[in-house]
C-alpha positions as CSV (number, residue, x, y, z in Angstrom):
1,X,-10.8,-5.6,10.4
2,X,-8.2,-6.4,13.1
3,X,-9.1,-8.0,16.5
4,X,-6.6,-7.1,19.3
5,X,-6.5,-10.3,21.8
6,X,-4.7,-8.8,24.9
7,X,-4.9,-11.1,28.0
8,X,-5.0,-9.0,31.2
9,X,-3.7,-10.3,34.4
10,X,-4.2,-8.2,37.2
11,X,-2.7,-8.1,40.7
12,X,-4.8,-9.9,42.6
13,X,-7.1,-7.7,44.9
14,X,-6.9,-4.4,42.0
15,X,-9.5,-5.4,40.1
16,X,-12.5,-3.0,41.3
17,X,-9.5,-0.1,41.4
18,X,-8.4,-1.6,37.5
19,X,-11.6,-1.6,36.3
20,X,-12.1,2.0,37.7
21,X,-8.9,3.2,36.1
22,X,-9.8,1.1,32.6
23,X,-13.2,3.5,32.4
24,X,-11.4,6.2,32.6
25,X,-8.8,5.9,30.6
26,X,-11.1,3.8,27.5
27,X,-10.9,7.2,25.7
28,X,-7.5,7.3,24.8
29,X,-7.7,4.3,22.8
30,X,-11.4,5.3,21.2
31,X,-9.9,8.5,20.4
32,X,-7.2,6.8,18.2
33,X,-7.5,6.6,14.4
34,X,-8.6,2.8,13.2
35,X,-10.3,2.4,16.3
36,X,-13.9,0.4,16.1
37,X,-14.7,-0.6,19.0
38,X,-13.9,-2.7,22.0
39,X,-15.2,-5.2,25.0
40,X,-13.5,-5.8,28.3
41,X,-14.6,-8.9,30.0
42,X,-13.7,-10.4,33.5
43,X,-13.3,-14.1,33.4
44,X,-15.2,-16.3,36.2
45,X,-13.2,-18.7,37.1
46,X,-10.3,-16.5,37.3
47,X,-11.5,-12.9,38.8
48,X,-7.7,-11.2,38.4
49,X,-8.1,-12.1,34.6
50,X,-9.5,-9.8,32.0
51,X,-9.5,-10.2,28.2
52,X,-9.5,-6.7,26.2
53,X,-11.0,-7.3,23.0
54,X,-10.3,-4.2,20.5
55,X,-11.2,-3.7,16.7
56,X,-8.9,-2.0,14.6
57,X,-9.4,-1.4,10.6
58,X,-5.8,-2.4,10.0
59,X,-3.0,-3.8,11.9
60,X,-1.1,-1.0,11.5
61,X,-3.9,1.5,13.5
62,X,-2.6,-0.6,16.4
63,X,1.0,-1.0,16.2
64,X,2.1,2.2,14.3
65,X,-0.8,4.4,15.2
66,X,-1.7,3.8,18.8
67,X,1.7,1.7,20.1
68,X,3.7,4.7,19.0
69,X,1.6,7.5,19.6
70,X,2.0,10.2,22.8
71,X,-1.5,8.5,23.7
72,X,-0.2,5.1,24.2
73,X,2.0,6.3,26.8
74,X,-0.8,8.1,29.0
75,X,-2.7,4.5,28.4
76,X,0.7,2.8,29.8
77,X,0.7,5.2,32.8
78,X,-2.8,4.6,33.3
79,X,-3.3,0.5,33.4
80,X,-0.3,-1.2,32.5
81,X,1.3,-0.8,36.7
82,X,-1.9,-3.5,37.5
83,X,-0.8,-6.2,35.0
84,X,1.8,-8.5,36.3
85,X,2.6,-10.4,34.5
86,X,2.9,-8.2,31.4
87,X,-0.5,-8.4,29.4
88,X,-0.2,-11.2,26.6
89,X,-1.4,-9.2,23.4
90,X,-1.9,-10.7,19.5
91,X,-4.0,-9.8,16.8
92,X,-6.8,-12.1,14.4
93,X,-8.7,-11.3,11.5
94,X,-11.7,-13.4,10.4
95,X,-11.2,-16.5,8.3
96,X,-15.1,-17.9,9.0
97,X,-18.4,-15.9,10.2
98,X,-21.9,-18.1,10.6
């Protein structure tokens, strides 16, 4: 299992409107093979920023499968014209659980 780490920051003032567009766009990525799951969280002390949390099964759901699929480009259209900057996106797999 992959964990996509993409840091979301959103113009200032869009976040009600990029949370709005996020919900309704979150099917395109769950529709996408090697998807398991993901969490969207705000962060408090900065409202514009987001982190996207997504679960892949391998690295290559995200890149190959979703980055160069027709869907990624509706998800572009969708949320990428709140980000500026450009989201900040890497990927982690488990080393340690407790």
């Amino acid at each position: 299992m992959i964990t996509e780490h993409a840091a979301l920051p959103i113009i200032p003032g869009r976040e009600e409107e990029f949370e709005a567009a996020f919900a309704a766009a979150k099917h395109i990525i769950a529709s996408s093979p090697g998807f398991a799951g993901l969490t969207l969280s705000r962060c408090l002390e900065r409202p514009s920023a987001y982190l996207l949390l997504v679960q892949w099964q391998t690295l290559d759901d995200h890149e190959t499968g979703f980055r160069k699929s027709p869907a990624y480009e509706d998800w572009k259209a969708a949320l990428h014209h709140f980000y500026s900057p450009p989201a900040t996106v890497e990927h982690y797999e488990v080393v340690a659980t407790d």
